[in-house]
N, C-alpha and C positions, 0 to 999 in steps of 0.2 A: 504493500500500500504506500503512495507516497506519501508524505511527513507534510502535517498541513501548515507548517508554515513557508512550505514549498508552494503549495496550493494556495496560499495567500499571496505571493507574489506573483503566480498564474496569471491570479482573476486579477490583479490591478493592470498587468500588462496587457489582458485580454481588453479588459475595460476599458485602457487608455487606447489600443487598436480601433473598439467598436464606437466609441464617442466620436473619434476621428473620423470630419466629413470624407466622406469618400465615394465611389462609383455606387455600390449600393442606395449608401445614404442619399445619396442625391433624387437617385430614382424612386426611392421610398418618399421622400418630401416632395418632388414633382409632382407624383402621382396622387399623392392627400392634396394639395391644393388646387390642383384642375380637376381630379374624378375623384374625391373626399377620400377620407381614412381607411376607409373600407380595401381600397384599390392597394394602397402604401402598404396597406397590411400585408397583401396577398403579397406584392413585392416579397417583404421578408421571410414570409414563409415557402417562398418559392427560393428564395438565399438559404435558407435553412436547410433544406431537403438538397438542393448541391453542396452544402458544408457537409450535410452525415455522408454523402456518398466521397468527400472528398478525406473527409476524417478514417474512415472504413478504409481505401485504398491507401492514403498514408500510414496507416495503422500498420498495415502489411507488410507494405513495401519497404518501413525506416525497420522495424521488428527482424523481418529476414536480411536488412542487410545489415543490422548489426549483431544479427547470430553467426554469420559467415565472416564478416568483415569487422573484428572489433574495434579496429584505430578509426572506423568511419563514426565511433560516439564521440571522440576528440575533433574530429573535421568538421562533425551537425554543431557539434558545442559553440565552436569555434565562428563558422559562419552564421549561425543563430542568433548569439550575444550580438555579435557585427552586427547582424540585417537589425536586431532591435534597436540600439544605439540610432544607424544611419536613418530610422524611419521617425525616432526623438526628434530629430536634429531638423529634418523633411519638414515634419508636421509643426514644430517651432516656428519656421522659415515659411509655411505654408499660408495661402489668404484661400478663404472659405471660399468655394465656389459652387452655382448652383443648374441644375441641367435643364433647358428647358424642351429635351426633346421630350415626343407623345410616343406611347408605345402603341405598337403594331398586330399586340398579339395578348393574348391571353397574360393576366400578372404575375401570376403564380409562374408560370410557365418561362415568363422572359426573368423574373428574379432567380429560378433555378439554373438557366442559360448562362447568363451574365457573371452569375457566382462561379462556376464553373468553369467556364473561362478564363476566370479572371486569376492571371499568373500571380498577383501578390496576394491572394488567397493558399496558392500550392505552396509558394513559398514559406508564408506561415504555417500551414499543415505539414508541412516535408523538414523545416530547420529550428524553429522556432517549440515547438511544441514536446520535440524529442529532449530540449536542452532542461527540459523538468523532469527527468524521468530519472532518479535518488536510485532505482534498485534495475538489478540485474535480472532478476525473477518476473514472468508476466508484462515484457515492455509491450505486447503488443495489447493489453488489456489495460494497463495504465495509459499510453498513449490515442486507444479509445476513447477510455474514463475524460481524458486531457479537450481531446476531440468533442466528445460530446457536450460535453461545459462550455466551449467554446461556443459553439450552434445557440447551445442556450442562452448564451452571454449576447451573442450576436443577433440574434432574435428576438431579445429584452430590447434592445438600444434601437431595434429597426422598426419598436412597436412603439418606443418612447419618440421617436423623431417622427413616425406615422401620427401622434397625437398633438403634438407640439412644434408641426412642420412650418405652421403659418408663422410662428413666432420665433423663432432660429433661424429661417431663411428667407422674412420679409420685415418683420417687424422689431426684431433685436437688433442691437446697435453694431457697429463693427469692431467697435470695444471687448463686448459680450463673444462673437464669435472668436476674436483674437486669445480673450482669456480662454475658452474653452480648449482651445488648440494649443496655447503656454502647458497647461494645466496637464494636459495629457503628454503632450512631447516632454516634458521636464519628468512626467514619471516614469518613461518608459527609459529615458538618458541616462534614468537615475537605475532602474533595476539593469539595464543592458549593462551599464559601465558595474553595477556588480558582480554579474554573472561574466561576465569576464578575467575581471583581476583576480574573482574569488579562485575561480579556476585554472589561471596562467600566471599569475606572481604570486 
């Protein structure tokens, strides 16, 4: 089982990931303010259901190759910590932006698409996620367990921005978006630059 105060600095990095506006978010907020909440929802739920299938195939694939290959938990580790750090530093430097494309097709359907797709999702599932895994025993049930939280985490934050779209991405200041992006990039700066040193110095 991982150690929960492993699991406690998971869910902040996960949290500061899913607060962070991003291609999701955006279409989740589009879609609540032109076709109401309802639509935003399906968005995330259709992001959800490409996260477990992307959780489930990373699950696999990081598990089997570091039964075969054990210097590759030093290499996930390593690029992991990295890609957390460079996405702090991104999302500090970042200005909130908002999509005003329509969608074409079913919501559900284009939010599971999209997620899917979407390379900075594999990359959190494939490097990011393995670097919490405390035990040798069961990585591909902990890295699941990691997965699954994730969805949940990210499915929280796409139902919280479906509810509160009109006021984050029309009527809040650019103050308010600026901190929320501070807030998040500074956490994630702060546990990546841990999981680092704790591990290489």
């Amino acid at each position: 089982m991982i150690d929960s105060s492993v699991i406690v600095q998971f869910v902040i990095v996960q949290l500061s990931f899913a607060l962070t506006p991003g291609l999701i978010i955006a279409l989740v907020a589009n879609e609540s303010v032109k076709n109401g909440r309802k639509k935003g929802i399906e968005i995330g739920i259709g992001a959800a259901f490409g996260a477990i299938v992307m959780a489930i195939t990373s699950s696999l694939v990081v598990s089997y190759v570091f039964s075969i290959i054990p210097i590759m938990t030093t290499v996930i580790y390593f690029v992991g910590s990295i890609y957390i750090l460079f996405k702090g530093i991104q999302t500090l430097r970042s200005e909130s932006k908002e999509s005003q494309e329509s969608l074409k097709e079913n919501a559900v359907i284009a939010g599971f698409k999209v997620n899917l797709m979407n390379p900075k999702m594999w990359v959190l599932f494939l490097t990011v996620l393995p670097i919490f895994i405390t035990t040798e025993n069961n990585n591909f049930l902990n890295l699941l367990f990691l997965g699954l939280l994730t969805v949940v985490i990210n499915l929280v934050a796409d139902i919280a921005y479906a509810f509160m779209s009109s006021y984050f991405f029309y009527n809040s200041s650019e103050k308010t978006k600026n901190l929320i992006n501070r807030i998040c990039g500074i956490s994630l700066i702060t546990i990546g630059s841990y999981l680092f040193f704790s591990r290489f110095f």
